[in-house]
N, C-alpha and C positions, 0 to 999 in steps of 0.2 A: 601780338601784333604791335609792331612798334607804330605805336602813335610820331606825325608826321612835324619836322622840324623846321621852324623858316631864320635865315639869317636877318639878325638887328637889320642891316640894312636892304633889306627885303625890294622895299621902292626908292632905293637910290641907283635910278636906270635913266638913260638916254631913252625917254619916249620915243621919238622918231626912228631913232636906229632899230629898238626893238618891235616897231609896227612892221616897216619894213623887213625884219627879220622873219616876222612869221607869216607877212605877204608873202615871202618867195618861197618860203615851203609851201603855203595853200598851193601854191600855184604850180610848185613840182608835182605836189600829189595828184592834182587835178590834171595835170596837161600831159605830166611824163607820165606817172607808170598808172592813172588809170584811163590817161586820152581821151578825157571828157573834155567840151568846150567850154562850160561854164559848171558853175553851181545854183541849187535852187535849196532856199533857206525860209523855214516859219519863222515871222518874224509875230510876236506877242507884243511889242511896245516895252516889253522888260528889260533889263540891263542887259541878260546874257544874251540876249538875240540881239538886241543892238548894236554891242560889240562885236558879235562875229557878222552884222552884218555889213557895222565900216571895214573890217578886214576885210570878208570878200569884194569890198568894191574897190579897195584898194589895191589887190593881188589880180583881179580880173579888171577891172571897170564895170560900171555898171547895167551897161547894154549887155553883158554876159553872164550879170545876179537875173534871178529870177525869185521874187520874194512872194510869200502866201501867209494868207490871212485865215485862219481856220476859227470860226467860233464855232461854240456852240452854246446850251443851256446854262451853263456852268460858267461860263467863259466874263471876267470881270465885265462891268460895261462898259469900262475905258479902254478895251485893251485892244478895241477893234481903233480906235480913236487912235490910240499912240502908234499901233501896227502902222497905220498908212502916215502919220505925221514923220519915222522912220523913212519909210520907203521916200516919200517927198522927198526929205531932208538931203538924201543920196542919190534921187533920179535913177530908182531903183524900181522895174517895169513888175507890174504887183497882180497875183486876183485873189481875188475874195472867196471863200468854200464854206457853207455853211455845215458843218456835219451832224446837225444833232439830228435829222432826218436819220441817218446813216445808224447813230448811235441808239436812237431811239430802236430800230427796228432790230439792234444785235441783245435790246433787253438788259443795255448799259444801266437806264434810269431806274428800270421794275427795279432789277439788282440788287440796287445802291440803298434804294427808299422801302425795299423790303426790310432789309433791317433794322434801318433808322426811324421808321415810323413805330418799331416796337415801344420806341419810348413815346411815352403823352404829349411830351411836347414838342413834337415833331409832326411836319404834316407836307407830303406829296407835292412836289416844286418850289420846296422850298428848297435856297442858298446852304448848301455845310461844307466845311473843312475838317479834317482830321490835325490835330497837332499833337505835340510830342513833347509835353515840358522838357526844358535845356538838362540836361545830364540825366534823363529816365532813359535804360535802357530796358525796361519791363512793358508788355504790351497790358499787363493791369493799370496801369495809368494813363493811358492814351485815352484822348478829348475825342468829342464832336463838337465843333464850333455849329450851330444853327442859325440862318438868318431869316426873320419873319417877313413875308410881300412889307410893313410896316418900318421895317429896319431894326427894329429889337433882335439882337445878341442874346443867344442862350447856351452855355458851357454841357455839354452830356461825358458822363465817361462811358466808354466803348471796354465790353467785353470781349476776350480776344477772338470768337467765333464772327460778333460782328464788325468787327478792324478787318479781318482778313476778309471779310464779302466784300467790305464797302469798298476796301484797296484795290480787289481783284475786278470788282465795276467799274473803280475810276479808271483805271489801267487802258480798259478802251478805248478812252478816247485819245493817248498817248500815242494805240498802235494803227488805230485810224488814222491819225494824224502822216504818221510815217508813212502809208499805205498810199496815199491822196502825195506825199512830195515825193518815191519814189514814181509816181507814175506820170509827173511831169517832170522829170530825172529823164524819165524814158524817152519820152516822147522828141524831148530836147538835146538827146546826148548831152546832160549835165550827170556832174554828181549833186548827193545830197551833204550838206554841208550843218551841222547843228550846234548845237550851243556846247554838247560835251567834245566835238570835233573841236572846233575852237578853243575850248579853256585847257584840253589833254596839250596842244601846243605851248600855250603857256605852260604848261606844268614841265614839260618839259625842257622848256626854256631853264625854269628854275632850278631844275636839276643838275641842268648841265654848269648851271653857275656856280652851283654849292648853297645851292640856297634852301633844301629841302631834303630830307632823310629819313 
């Protein structure tokens, strides 16, 4: 696989030309060929949700974004914060969905804390992440980040029977997540618009430039 190439001048672009360039695709895709009236978008308060959610309000307006706030257990504590300081930002009409009800009862958390508690220093509600040191591509050196009620940081390595449970746990709340914006898609004759919808445009932009290979 050819690993992916970007030209030296990567960000020497006319910002405005190029927002409005990939507004009026959002807004081909959405209006022409799938005849939804708007989009409905998770927004997390994080970079890629915030940008594709100035885009859609710049390709629709924003009486025709529909923005959702999905925490749950897991869910940073800022991010319900930034979610709606977003949506303000853009008068962007928003609700709030708690899912860990949801997740909780599909056996996402047993799951997860089944095999994370095998280690000692892990204990049932507590905060973990999975990371990846930069250039490992081997699942024998894959972390458990843990975090204590306390705030104490503790590093685990993860065997690769339990990388793939805890992976296969987290995952649910991913497709919950989709589940709860198609069915205000539905409801609303919108599309669902996400953060890989948005940047696959840019990618594509780059493409067409010679920017990437």
């Amino acid at each position: 696989m050819t690993s992916p190439r970007l030209h030296a001048n990567v960000l020497a672009l006319d910002c405005a030309v190029e927002v409005d360039r990939i507004a009026r695709r959002m807004s081909e895709i959405v209006g022409s060929e799938l005849r939804r009236r708007g989009v409905v978008i998770a927004i997390s308060g994080g970079a890629d949700s915030s940008v594709c959610a100035a885009l859609a309000v710049r390709a629709f307006g924003a009486s025709k974004v529909y923005g959702l706030m999905l925490p749950e257990t897991d869910s940073s504590s800022n991010s319900l914060r930034r979610g709606k300081m977003v949506a303000d930002q853009f008068d962007i009409p928003y609700g709030v969905e708690d899912i860990a009800p949801t997740l909780e009862a599909l056996g996402c958390y047993c799951w997860r804390d089944d095999d994370a508690c095998r280690f000692s220093q892990f204990r049932p509600g507590w905060k973990s992440k999975i990371i990846l040191p930069v250039g490992a591509m081997v699942l024998s050196i894959i972390s458990l980040v843990v975090q204590s009620p306390e705030g104490d940081f503790r590093e685990l390595r993860l065997p690769p029977r339990e990388y793939l449970q805890i992976v296969a746990a987290t995952n649910f709340s991913q497709r919950v997540r989709k589940t709860v914006e198609y069915f205000h898609a539905d409801r609303l004759n919108y599309a669902v618009i996400d953060t890989p919808t948005g940047w696959n445009m840019i990618r594509i932009l780059c493409q067409k430039r010679g920017w990437s290979g």
